[in-house]
C-alpha positions in Angstrom: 26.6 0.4 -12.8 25.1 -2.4 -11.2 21.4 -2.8 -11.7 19.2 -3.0 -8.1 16.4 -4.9 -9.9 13.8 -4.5 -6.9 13.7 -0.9 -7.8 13.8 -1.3 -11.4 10.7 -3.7 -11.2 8.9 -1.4 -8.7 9.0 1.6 -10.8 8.5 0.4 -14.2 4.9 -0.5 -12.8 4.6 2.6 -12.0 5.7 4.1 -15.6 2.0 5.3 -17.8 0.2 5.6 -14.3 -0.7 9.2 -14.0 1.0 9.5 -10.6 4.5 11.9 -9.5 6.8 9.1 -8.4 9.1 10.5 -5.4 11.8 8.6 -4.6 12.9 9.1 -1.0 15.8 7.9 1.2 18.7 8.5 3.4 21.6 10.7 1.5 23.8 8.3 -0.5 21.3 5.4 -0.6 21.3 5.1 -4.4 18.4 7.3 -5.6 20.3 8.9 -8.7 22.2 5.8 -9.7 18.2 4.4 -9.5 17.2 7.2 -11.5 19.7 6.7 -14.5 18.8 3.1 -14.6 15.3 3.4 -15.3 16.7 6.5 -18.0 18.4 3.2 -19.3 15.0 1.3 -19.4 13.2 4.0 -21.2 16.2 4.4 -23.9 15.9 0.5 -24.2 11.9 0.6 -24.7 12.3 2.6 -27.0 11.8 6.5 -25.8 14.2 8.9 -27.4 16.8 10.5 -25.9 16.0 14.0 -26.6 12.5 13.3 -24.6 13.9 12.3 -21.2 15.5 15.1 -19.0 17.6 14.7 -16.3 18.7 17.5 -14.0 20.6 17.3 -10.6 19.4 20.4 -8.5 22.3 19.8 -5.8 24.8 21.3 -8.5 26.2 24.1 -8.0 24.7 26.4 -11.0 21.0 25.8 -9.1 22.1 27.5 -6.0 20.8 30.4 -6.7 17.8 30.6 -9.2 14.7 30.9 -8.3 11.8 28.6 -8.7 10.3 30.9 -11.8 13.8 30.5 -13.0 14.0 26.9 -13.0 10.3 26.9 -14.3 11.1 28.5 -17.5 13.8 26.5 -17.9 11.8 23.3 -17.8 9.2 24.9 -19.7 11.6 25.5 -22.6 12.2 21.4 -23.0 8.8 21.4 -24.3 10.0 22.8 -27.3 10.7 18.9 -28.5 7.7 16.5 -30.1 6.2 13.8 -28.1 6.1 13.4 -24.3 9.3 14.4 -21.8 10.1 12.5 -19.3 11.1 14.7 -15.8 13.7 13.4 -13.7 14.4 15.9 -11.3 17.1 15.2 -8.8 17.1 16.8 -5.1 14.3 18.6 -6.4 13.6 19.6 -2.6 16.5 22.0 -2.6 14.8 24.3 -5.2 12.0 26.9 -2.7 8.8 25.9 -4.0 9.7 22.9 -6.3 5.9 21.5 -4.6 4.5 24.3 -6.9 6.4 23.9 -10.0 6.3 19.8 -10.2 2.1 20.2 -9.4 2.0 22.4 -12.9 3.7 20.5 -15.2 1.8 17.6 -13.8 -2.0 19.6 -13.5 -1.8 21.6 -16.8 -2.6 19.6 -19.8 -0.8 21.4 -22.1 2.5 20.1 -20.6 2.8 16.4 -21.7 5.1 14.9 -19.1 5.9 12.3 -16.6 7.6 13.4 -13.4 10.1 11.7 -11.1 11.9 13.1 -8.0 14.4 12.3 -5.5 14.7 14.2 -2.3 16.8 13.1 1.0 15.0 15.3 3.7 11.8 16.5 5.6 11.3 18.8 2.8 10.7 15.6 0.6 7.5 14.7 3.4 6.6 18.3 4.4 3.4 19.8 4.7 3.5 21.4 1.3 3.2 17.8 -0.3 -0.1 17.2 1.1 -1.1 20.6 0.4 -0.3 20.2 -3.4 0.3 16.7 -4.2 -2.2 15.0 -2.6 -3.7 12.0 -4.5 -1.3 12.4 -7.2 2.3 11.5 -6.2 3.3 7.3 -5.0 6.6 7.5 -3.2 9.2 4.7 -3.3 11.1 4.2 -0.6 14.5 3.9 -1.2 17.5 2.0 1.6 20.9 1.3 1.1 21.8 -2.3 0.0 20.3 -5.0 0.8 22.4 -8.1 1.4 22.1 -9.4 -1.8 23.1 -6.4 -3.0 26.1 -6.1 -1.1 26.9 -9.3 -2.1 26.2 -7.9 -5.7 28.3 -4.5 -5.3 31.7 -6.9 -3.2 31.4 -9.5 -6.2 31.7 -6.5 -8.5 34.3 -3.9 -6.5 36.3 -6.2 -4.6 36.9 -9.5 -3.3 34.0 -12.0 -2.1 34.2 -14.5 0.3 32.2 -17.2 1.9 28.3 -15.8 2.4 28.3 -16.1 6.5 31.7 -14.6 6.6 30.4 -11.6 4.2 27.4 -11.2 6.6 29.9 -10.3 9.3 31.1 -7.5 7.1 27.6 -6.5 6.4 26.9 -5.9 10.3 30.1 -3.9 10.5 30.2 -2.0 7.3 26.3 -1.5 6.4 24.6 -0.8 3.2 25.9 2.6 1.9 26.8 1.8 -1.8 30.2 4.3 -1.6 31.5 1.9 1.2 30.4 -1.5 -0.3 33.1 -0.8 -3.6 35.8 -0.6 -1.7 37.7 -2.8 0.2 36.6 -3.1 4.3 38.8 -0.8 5.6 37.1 0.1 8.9 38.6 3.6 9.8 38.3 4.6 6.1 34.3 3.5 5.9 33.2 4.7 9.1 34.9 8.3 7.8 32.8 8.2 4.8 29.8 7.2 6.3 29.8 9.9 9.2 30.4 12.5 6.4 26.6 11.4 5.5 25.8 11.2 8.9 27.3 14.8 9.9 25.8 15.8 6.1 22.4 15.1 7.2 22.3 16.4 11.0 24.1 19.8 9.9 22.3 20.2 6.2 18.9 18.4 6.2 18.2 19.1 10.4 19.9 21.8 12.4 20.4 24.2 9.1 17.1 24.2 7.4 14.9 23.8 11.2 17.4 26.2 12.7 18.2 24.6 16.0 20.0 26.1 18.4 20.7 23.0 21.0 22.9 21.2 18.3 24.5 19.0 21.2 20.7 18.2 22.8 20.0 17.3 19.0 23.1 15.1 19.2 22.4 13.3 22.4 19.2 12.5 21.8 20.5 10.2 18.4 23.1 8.7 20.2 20.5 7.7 23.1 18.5 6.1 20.1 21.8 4.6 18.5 22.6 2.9 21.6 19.0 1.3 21.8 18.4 -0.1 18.8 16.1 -2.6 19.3 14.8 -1.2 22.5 11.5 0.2 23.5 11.7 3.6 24.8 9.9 6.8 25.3 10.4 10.8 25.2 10.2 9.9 28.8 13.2 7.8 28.8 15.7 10.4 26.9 14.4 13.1 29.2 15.4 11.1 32.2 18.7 10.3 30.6 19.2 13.9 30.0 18.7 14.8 33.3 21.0 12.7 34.8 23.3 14.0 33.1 22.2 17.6 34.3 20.4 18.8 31.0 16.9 19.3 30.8 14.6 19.6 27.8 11.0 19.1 27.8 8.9 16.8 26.4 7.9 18.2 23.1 11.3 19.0 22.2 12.7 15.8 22.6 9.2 14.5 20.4 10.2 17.5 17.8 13.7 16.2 17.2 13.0 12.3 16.9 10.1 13.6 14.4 13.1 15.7 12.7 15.3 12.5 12.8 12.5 10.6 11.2 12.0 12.7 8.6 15.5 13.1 7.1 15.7 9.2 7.1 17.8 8.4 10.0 15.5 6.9 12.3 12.2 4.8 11.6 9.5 4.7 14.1 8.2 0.6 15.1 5.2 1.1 16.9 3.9 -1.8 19.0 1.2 -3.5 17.8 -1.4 -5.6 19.9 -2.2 -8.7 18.1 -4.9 -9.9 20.8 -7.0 -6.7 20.8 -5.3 -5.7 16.7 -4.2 -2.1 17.5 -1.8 0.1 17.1 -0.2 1.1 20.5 0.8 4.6 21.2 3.6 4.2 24.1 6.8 2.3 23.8 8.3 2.5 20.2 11.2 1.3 19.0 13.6 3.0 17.0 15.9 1.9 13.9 18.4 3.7 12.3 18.5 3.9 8.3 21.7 2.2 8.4 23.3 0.1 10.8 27.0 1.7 10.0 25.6 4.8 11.5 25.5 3.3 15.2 29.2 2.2 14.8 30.4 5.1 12.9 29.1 7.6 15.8 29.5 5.3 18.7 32.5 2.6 17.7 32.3 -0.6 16.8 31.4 -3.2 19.7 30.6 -6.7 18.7 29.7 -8.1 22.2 25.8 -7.3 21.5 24.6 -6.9 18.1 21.4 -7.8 18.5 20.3 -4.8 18.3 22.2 -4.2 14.9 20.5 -7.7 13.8 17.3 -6.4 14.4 18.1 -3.4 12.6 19.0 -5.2 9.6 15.7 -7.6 9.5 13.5 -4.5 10.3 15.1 -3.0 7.5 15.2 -5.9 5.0 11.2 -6.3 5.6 10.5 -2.5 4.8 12.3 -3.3 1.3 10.2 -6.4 1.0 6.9 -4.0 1.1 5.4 -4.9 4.6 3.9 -2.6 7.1 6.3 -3.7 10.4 5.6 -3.3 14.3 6.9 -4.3 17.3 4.4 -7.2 18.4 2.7 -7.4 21.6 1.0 -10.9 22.9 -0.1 -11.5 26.4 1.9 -9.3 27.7 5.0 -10.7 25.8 7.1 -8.7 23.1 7.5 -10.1 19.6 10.4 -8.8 18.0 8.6 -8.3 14.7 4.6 -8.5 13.2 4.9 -7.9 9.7 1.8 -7.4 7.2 1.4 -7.1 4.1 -1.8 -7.7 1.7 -3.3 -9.0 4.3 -0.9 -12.2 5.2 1.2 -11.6 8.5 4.8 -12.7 9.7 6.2 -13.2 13.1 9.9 -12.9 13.7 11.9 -13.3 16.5 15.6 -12.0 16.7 18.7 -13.0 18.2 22.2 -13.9 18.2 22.1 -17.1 19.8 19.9 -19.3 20.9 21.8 -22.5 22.1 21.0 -21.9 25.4 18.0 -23.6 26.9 16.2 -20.1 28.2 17.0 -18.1 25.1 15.6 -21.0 22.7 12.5 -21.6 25.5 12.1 -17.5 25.2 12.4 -17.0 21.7 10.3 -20.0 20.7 7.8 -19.8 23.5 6.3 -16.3 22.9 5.9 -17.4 19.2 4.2 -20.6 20.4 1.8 -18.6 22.4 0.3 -17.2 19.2 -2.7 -18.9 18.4 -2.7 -18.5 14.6 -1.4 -20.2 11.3 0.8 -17.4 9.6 4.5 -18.3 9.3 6.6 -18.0 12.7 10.4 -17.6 12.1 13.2 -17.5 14.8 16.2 -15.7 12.5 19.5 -16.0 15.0 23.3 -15.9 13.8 24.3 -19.2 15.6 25.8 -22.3 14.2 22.6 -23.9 15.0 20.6 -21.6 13.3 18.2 -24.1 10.9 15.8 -26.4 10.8 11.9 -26.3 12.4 10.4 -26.6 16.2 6.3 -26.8 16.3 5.8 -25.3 13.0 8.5 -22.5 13.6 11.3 -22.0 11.6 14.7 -21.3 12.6 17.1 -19.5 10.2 20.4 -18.3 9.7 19.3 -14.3 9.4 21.8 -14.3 6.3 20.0 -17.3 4.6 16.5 -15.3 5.0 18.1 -12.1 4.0 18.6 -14.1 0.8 15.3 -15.6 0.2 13.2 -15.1 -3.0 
């Protein structure tokens, strides 16, 4: 089991705080191998074995019982001395689990410390806020990283030269199931649209009973193909129409809201750095993984852009900061990260060894009259080095920055 340390570090501090931790991500993203390694850590602090409980409500025997059921059940663990230790696996597909995690939590007379793991809206539904409000912290949890996939190949298979590996990282993605075996593209792009097809079908049209499957459908492969694009409701509906279906407005805003909340797409809004707000028009969408685009669509190298931005977008979630599209004078900023107050401006691209892409990408950083740290993060040879303060980067040597 290879140990993803960013997690590790990030939930130990959370360990004594009276707070529910929720873990939440895409399906297959890690969250129960996460679990069992901070099982590990409490066994190696010291906790005993008897006090830390670990059930996986996805198995087959929970199908059926009900909440008061699986209540009792966990009730009866309190049976041992000293304080249990709850880790309750895709604890959303139990009816009312909100209810039975707020008691163990709210009654005294249950000494406990609760974690969870859920992979769908049910995970950020309204029932959280209504009983878990002020008492929960949620981790968020993405595939690998690039240092982890360079982790999990070093482990599973064979490693190669870290630029060449990045290549493989833009085609295969961060699912840990695909990173063990060897790149085999027809044989990862199978597995990863079984968690694709898992999540529309189980977490989306099954549970919020849709009826317009193939609308649903459209809609995320109009967002696949614009990665790193700014578009609107607007925009689908016009694309839908031309090619002769029509949905309204709200619909199309339901489903990317659906999307969003069983982890395939994240919402960037635009943010004005003049006037500092958050914009309400124009978002950008990125998708939880980047094998997702080229599982559904097919793999096309000829623009991956969009697929780079995906993976920096990505990479500064996992690093903690609050991300939007940037807006400056009327020029976009691919990227105006915060985060404890300091800011970061990025700009994306493939290459800039031409003289308007390096006058572009430089120039609307240039035009930002402030001293936080500018990058340019491209995949070209001549990726390196500074211009004016800025600092140009091979995306896979920042991806790899302490």
């Amino acid at each position: 089991m290879i140990k993803r340390y960013d997690y590790i570090e990030k939930i130990k501090k959370l360990i004594g705080l009276d707070t529910i931790k929720v873990l939440a991500g895409i399906r297959r993203s890690g969250k129960s191998t996460i679990m069992q390694m901070i099982i590990e850590e409490l066994k190696s602090s010291g906790i005993k074995e008897e006090n830390i409980i670990y059930i996986n409500y996805a198995a087959f025997e929970y199908e059926d019982m009900s909440s008061k059921q699986i209540f009792e059940e966990l009730k009866a663990k309190f049976s041992v001395k000293g304080k249990l230790y709850l880790f309750l696996d895709e604890i959303q597909e139990v009816d009312g689990w909100e209810r039975i995690v707020n008691t163990f939590f709210d009654n005294s007379a249950y000494d406990c410390e609760i974690f969870v793991t859920g992979s769908n809206s049910r995970m950020l539904s309204r029932e959280i806020s209504t009983y878990l409000t002020g008492r929960y912290v949620s981790v968020p949890v993405f595939t690998l990283s690039f240092a982890e996939f360079l982790e999990f190949k070093k482990t599973y298979t064979n490693i190669g030269a870290v630029k060449d590996e990045f290549k493989n990282y833009l085609e295969f993605g961060g699912f840990p199931a695909v990173s063990k075996s060897p790149a085999d593209r027809n044989e990862a792009y199978t597995l990863v649209k079984d968690i694709y097809n898992a999540t529309i079908f189980t977490d989306i049209v099954k549970r919020s009973e849709i009826r317009k499957v193939d609308l649903l459908e459209r809609i995320v492969k109009f967002a696949f193909n614009n990665v790193g694009n700014t578009f609107s409701a607007n925009s689908i509906a016009k694309f839908l129409k031309n090619e002769k279906r029509d949905i309204d407005i709200e619909t199309i805003y339901s489903y990317l809201k659906k999307l969003e909340d069983a982890f395939i797409l994240y919402r960037c809004s635009r943010y004005d750095i003049q006037g500092k707000e958050i914009l309400k028009t124009l978002e950008k969408f990125y998708i939880a993984d980047s094998s997702f685009k080229h599982a559904v669509l097919g793999y096309d190298d000829s623009d991956l852009t969009g697929v780079l931005e995906n993976i920096v977008y990505l990479e500064l979630c996992r690093r903690g900061y609050e991300v939007y599209v940037g807006k400056y004078n009327g020029n976009e900023i691919d990227f105006a990260a915060e985060k404890q107050g300091e800011r970061v401006y990025i700009q994306v691209a493939e290459e800039i060894s031409k003289k308007e892409t390096a006058d572009r990408e430089y120039g609307n950083l240039l035009k930002i009259q402030d001293n936080y740290p500018k990058y340019v993060l491209s995949t070209g040879e001549l990726a390196g080095g500074s211009h004016k303060g800025i600092k140009s980067m091979h995306i896979a040597d920042w991806l790899l920055e302490q």
